[in-house]
N, CA, C and O atoms as a GROMACS GRO file, in nm:
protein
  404
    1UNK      N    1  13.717  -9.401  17.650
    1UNK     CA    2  13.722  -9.325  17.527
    1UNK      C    3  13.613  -9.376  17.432
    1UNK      O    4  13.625  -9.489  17.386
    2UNK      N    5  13.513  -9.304  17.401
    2UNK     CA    6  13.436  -9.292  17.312
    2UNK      C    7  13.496  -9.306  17.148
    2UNK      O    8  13.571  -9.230  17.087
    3UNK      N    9  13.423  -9.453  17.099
    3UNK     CA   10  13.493  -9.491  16.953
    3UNK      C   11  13.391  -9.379  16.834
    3UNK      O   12  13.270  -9.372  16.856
    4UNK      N   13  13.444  -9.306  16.726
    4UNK     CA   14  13.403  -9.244  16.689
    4UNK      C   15  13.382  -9.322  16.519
    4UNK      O   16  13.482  -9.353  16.455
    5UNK      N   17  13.251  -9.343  16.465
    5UNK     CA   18  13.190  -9.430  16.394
    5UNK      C   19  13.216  -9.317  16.277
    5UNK      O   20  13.177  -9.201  16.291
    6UNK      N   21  13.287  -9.365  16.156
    6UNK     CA   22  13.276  -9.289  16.007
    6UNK      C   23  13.238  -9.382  15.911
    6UNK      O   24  13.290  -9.493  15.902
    7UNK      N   25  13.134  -9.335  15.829
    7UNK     CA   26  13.087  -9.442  15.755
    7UNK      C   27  13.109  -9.324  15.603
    7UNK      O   28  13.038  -9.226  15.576
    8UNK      N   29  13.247  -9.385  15.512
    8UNK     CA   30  13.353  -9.364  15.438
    8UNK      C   31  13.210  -9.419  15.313
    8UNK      O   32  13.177  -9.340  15.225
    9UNK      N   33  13.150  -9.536  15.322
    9UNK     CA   34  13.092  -9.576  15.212
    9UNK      C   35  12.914  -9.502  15.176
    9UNK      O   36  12.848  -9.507  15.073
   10UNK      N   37  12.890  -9.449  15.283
   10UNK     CA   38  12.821  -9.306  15.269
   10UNK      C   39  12.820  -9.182  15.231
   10UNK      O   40  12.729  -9.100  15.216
   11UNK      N   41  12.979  -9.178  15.214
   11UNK     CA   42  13.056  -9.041  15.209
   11UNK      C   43  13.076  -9.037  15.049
   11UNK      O   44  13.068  -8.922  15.005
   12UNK      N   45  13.095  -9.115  14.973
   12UNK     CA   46  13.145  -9.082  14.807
   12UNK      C   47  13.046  -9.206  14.744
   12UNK      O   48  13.013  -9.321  14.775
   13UNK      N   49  13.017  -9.100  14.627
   13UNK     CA   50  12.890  -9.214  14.562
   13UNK      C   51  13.003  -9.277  14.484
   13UNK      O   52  13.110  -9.225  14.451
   14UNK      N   53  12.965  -9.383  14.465
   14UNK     CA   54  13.054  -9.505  14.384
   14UNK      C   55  12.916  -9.583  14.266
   14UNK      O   56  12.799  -9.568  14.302
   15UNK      N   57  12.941  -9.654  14.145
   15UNK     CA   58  12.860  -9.735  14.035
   15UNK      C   59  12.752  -9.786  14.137
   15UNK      O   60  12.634  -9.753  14.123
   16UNK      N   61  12.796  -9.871  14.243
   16UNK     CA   62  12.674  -9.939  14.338
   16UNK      C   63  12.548  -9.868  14.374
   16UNK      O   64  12.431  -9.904  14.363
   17UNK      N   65  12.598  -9.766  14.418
   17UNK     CA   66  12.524  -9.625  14.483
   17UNK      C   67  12.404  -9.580  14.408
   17UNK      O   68  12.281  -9.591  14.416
   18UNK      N   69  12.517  -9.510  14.309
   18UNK     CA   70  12.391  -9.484  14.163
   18UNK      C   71  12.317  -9.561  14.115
   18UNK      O   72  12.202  -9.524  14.089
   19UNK      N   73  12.353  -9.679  14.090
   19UNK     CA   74  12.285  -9.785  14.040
   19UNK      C   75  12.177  -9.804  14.157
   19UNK      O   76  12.066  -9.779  14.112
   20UNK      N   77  12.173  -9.830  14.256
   20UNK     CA   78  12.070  -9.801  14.352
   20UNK      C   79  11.958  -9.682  14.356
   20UNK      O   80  11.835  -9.690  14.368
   21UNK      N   81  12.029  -9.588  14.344
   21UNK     CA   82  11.938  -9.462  14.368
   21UNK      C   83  11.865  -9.425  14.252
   21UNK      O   84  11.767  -9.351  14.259
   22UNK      N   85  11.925  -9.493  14.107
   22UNK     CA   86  11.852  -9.495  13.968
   22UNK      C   87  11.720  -9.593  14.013
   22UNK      O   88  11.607  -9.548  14.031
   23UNK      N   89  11.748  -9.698  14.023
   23UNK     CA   90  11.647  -9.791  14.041
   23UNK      C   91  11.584  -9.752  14.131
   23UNK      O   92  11.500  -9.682  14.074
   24UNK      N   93  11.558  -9.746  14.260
   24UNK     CA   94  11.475  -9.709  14.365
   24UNK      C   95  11.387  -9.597  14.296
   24UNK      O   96  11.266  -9.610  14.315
   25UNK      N   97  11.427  -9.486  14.216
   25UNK     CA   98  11.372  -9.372  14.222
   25UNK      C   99  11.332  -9.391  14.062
   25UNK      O  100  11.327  -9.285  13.999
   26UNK      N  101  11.300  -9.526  13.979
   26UNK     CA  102  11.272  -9.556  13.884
   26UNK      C  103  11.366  -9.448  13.750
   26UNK      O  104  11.304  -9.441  13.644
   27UNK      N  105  11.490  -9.380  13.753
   27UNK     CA  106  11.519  -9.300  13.700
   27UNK      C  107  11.566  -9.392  13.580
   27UNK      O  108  11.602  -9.507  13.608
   28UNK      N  109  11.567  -9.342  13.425
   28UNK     CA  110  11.647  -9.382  13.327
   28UNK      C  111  11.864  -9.369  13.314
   28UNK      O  112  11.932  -9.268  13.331
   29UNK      N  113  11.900  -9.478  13.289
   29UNK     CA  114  12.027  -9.422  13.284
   29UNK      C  115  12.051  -9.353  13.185
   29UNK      O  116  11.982  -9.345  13.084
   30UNK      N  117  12.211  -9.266  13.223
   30UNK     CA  118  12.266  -9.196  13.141
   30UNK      C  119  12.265  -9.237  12.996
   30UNK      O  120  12.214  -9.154  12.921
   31UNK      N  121  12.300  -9.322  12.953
   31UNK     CA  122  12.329  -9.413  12.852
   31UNK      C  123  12.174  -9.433  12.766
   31UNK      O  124  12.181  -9.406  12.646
   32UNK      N  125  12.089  -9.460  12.799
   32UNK     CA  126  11.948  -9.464  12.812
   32UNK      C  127  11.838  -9.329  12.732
   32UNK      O  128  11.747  -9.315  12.651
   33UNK      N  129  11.930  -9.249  12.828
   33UNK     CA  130  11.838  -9.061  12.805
   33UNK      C  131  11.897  -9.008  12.696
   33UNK      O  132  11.835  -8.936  12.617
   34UNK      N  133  12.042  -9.043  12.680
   34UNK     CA  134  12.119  -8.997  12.542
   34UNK      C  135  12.077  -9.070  12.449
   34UNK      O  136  12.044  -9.001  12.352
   35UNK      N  137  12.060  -9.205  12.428
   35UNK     CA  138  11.998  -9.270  12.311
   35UNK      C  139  11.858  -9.192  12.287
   35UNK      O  140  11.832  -9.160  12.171
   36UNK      N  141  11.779  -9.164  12.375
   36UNK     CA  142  11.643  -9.146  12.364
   36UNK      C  143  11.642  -8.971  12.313
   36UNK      O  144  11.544  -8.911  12.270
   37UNK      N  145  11.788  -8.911  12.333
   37UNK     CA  146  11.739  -8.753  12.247
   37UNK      C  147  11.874  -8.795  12.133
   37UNK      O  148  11.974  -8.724  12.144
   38UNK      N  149  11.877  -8.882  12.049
   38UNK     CA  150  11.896  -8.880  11.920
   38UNK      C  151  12.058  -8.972  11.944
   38UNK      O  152  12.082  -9.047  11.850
   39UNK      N  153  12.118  -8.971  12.008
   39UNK     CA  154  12.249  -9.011  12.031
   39UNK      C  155  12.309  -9.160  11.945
   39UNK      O  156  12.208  -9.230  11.928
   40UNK      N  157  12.433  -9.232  11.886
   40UNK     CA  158  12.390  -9.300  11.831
   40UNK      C  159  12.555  -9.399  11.909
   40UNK      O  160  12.667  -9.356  11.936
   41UNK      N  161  12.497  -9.530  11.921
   41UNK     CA  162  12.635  -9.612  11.928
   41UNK      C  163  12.735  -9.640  11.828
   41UNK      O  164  12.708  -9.652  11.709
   42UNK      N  165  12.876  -9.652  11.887
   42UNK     CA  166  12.957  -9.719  11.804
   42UNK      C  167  12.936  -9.770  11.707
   42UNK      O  168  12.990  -9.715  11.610
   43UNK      N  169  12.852  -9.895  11.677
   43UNK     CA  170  12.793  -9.952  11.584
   43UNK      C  171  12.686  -9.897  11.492
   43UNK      O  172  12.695  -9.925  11.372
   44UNK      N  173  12.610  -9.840  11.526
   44UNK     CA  174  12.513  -9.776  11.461
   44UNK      C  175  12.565  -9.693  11.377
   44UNK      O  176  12.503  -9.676  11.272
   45UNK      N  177  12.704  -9.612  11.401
   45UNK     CA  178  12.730  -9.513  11.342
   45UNK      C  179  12.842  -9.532  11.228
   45UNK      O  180  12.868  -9.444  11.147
   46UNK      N  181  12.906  -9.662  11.233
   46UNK     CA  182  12.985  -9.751  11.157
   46UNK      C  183  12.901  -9.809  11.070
   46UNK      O  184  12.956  -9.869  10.977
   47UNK      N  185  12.738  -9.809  11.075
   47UNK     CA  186  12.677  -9.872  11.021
   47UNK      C  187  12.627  -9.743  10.891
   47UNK      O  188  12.612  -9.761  10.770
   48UNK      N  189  12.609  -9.598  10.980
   48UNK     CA  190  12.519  -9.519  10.896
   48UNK      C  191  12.625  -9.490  10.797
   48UNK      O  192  12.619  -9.488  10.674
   49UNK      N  193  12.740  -9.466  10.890
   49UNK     CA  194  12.810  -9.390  10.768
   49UNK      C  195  12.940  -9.482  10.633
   49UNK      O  196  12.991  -9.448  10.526
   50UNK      N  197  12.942  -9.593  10.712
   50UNK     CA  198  12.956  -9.676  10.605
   50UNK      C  199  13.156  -9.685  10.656
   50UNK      O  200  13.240  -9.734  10.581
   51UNK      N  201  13.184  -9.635  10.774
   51UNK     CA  202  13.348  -9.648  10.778
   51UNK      C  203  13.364  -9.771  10.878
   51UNK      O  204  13.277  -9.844  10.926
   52UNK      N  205  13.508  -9.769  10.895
   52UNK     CA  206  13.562  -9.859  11.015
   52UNK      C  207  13.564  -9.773  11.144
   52UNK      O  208  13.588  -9.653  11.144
   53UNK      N  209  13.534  -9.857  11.266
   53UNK     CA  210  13.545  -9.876  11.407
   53UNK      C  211  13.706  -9.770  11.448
   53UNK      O  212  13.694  -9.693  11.544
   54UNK      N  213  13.800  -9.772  11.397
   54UNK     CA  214  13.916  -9.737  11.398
   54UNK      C  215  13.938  -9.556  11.346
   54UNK      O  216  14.015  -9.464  11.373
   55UNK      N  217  13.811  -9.583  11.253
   55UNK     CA  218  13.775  -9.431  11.146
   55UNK      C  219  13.728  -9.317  11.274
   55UNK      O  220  13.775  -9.210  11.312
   56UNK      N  221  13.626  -9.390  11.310
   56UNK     CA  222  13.542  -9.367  11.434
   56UNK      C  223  13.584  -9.280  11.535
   56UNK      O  224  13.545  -9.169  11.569
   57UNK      N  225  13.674  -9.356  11.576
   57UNK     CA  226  13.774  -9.317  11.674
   57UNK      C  227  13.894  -9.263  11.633
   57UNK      O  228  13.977  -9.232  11.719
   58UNK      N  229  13.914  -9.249  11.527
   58UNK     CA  230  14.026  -9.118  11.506
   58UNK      C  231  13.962  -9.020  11.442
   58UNK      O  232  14.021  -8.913  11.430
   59UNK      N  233  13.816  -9.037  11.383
   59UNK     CA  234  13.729  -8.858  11.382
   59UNK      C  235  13.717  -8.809  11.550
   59UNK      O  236  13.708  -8.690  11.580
   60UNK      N  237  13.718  -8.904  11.637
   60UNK     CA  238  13.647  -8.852  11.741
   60UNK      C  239  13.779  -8.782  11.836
   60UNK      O  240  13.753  -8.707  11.930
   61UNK      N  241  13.922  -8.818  11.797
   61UNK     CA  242  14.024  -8.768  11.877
   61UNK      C  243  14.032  -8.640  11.800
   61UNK      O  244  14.078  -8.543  11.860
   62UNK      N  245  13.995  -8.626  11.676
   62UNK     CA  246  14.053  -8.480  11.571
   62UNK      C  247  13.934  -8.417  11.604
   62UNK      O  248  13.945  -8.305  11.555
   63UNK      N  249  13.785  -8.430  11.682
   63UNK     CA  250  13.726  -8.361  11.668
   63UNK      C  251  13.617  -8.322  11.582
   63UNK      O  252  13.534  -8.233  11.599
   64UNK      N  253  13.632  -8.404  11.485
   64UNK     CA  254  13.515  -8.466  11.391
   64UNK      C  255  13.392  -8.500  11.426
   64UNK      O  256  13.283  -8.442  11.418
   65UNK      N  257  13.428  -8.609  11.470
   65UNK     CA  258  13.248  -8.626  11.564
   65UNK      C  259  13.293  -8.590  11.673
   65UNK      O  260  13.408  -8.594  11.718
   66UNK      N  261  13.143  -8.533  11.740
   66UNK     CA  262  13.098  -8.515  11.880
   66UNK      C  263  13.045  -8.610  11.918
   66UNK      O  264  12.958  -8.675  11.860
   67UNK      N  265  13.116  -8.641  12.077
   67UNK     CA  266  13.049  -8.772  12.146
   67UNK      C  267  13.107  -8.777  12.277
   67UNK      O  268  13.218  -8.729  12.301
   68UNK      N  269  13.010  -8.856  12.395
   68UNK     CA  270  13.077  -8.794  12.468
   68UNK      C  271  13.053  -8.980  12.528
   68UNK      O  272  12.996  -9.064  12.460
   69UNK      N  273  13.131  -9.016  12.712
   69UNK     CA  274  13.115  -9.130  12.784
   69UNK      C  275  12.972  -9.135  12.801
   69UNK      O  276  12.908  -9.031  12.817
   70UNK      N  277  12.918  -9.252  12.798
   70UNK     CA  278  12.785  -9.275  12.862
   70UNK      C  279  12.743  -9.363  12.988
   70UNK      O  280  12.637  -9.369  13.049
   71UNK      N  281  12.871  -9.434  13.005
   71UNK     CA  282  12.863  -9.538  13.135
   71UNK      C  283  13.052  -9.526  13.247
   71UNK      O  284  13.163  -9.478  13.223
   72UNK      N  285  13.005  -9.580  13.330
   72UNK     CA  286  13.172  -9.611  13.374
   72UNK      C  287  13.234  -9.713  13.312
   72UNK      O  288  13.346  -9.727  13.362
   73UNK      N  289  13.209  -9.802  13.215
   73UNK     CA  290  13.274  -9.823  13.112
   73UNK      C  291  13.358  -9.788  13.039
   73UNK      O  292  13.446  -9.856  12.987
   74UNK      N  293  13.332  -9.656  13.026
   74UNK     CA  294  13.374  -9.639  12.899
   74UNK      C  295  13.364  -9.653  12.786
   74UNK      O  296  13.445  -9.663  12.694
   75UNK      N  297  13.213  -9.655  12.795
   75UNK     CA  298  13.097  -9.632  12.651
   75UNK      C  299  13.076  -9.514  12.608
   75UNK      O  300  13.026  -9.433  12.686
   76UNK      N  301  13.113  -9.473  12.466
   76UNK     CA  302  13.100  -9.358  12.419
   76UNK      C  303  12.940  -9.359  12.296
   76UNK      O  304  12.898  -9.453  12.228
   77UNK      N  305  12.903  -9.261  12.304
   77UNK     CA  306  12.790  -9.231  12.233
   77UNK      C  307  12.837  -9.086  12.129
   77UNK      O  308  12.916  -8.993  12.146
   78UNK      N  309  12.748  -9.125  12.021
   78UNK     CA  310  12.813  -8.994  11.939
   78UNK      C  311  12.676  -8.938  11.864
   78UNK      O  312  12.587  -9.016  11.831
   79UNK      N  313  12.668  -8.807  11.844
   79UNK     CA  314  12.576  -8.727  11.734
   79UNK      C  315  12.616  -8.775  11.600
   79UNK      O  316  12.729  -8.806  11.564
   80UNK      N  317  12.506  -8.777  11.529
   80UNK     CA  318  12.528  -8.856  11.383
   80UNK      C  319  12.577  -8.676  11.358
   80UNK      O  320  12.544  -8.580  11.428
   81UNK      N  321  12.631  -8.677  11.281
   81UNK     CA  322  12.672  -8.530  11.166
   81UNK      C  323  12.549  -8.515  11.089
   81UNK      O  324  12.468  -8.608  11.079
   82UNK      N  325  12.531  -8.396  11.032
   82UNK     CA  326  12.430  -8.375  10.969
   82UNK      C  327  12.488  -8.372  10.818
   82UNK      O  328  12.607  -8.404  10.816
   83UNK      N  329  12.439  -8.346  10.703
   83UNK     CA  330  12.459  -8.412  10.604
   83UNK      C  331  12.582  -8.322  10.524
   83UNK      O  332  12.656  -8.340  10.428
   84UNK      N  333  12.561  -8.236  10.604
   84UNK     CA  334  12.684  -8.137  10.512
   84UNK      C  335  12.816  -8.142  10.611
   84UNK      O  336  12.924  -8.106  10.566
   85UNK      N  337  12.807  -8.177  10.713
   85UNK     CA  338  12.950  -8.196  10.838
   85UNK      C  339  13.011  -8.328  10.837
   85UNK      O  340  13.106  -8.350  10.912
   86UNK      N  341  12.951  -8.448  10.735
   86UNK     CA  342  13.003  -8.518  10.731
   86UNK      C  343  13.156  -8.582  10.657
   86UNK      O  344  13.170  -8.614  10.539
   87UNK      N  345  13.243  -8.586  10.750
   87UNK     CA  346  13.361  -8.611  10.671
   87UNK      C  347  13.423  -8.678  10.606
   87UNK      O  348  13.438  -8.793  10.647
   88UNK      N  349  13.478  -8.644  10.492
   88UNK     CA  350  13.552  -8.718  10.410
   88UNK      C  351  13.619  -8.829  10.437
   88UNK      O  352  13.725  -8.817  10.499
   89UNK      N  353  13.577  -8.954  10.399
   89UNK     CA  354  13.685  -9.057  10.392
   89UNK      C  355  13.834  -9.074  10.295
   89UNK      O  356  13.946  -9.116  10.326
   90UNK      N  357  13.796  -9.039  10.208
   90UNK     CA  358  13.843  -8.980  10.061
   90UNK      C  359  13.965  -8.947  10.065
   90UNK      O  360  13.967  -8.824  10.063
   91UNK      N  361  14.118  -9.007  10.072
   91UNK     CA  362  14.216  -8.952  10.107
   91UNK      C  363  14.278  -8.907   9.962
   91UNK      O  364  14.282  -8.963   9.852
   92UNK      N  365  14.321  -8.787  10.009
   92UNK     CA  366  14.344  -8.687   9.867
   92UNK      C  367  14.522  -8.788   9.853
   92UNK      O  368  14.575  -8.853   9.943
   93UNK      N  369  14.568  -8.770   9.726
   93UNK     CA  370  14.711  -8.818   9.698
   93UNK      C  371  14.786  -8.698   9.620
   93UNK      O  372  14.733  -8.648   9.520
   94UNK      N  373  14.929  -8.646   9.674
   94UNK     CA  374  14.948  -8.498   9.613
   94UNK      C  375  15.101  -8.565   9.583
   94UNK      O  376  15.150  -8.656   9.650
   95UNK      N  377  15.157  -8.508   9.483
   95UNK     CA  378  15.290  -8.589   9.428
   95UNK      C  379  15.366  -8.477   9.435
   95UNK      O  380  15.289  -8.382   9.449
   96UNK      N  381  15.504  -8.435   9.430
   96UNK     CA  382  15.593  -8.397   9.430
   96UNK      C  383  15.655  -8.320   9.300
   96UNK      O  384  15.720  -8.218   9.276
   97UNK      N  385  15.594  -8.436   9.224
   97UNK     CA  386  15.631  -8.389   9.076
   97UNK      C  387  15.515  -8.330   9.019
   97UNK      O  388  15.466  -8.381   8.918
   98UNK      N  389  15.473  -8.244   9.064
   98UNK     CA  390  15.354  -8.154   9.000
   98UNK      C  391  15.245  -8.224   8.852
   98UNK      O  392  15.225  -8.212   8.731
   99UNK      N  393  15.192  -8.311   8.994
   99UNK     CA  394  15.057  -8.381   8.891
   99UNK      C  395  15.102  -8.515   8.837
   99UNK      O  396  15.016  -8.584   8.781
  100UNK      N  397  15.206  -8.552   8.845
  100UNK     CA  398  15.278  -8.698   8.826
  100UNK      C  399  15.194  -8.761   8.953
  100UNK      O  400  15.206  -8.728   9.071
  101UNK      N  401  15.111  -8.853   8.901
  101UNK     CA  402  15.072  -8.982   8.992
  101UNK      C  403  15.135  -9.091   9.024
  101UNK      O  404  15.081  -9.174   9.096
   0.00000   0.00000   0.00000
């Protein structure tokens, strides 16, 4: 009986793979090409707009900022807002007793 040879680690690209076939073929990473058409990190963007890390990430679950993964990490990259989409930090306070603070 003829042993029949499957090579499983040929069959599905995995981080190793890519990371190979980037380098060999001198390509830029993902992470890399998004910084380079305007994209901005975590930090950078805590930096422009002046909030917390925490802010960040609960504009980005409501939809506020756009941003998307950039690594198998689980590195996210985000579009800065432009100057009029930028959102309020500013939490409004509304009382019960009509205008009583």
């Amino acid at each position: 009986m003829k042993k029949k040879w499957r090579l499983f680690r040929l069959c599905t690209f995995n981080p190793v793979i890519v990371r190979w076939v980037r380098r060999s073929a001198n390509l830029e990473s993902l992470k890399d090409r998004l910084i380079r058409a305007g994209m901005l990190t975590i930090h950078q963007i805590v930096a422009k707009l002046g909030i917390d890390r925490s802010t960040v990430l609960a504009w980005r679950g409501n939809g506020r900022l756009n941003g998307r993964v950039c690594s198998d990490r689980g590195e996210w990259l985000y579009w800065l807002p432009d100057g009029r989409k930028i959102p309020s930090t500013r939490r409004t306070v509304t009382s019960p007793a009509r205008g009583a603070v």
